[in-house]
C-alpha positions as CSV (number, residue, x, y, z in Angstrom):
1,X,-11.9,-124.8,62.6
2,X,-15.3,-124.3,61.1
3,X,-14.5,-121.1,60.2
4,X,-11.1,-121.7,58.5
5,X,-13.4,-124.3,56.4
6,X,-15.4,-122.1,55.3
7,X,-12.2,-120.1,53.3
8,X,-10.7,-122.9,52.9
9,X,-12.8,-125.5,51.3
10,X,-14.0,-123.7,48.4
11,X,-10.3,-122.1,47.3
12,X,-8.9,-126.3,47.6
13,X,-11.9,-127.0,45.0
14,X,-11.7,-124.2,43.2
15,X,-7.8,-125.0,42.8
16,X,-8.6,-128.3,42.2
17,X,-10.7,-128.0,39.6
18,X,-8.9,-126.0,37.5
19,X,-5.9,-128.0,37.7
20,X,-8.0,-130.4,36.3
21,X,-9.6,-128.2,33.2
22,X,-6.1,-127.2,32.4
23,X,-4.9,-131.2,31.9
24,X,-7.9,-131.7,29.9
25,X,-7.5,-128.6,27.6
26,X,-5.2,-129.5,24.8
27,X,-3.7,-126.7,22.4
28,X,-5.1,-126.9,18.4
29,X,-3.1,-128.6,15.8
30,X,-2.1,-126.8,12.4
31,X,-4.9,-127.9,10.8
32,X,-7.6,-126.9,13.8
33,X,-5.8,-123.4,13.8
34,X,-5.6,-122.5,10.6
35,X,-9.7,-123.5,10.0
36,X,-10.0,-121.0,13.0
37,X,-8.1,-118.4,11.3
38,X,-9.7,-118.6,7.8
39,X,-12.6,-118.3,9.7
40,X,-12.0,-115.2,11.5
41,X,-11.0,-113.7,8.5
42,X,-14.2,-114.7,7.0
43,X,-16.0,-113.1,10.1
44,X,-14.3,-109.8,9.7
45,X,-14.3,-110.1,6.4
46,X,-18.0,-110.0,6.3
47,X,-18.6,-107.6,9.1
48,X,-16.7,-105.0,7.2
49,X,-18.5,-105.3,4.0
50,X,-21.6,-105.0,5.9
51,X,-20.2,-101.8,7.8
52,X,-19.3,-100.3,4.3
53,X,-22.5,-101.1,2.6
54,X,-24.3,-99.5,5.3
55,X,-22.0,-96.4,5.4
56,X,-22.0,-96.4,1.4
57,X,-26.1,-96.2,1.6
58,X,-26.5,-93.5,4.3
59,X,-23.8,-91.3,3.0
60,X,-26.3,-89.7,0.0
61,X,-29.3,-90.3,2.6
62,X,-27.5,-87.5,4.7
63,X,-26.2,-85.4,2.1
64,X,-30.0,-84.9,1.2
65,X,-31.0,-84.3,4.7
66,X,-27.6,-82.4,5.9
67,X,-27.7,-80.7,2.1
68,X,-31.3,-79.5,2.5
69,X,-30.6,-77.5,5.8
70,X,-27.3,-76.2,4.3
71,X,-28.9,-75.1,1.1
72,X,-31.6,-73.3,3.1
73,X,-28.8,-71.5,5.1
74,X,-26.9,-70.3,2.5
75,X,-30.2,-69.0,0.8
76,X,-30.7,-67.5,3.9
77,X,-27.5,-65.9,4.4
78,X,-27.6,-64.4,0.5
79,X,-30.6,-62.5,0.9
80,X,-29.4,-61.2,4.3
């Protein structure tokens, strides 16, 4: 018997205690999940203007450094 315990016990708690977070969870209102919504799109929102200021400012910094290696080749390549 000790031994079936052992399985047993914590899967009955385990069970048990999410029985009991589900009753306790309660879905939002309108109001609650539109405030969450807004606010996602105000997240993503914000992540992707950071994403394309960051792109928009390295985009010339690599031309210059990709540019500089290219220009070199092909100066390289015309007096070949």
């Amino acid at each position: 018997m000790d031994l079936s315990e052992t399985f047993t016990k914590p899967l009955q708690d385990f069970a048990k205690n999410s029985v009991r977070l589900i009753k306790r969870c309660t879905k939002p209102d309108a109001k609650e999940y539109k405030k969450i919504c807004f606010q996602t799109i105000v997240g993503f929102s914000i992540m992707g203007f950071i994403g394309f200021f960051v792109k928009l400012i390295f985009i010339p910094i690599n031309n210059i450094i990709m540019g500089s290696s290219a220009a070199a080749e092909a100066a390289a390549e015309a007096s070949a």
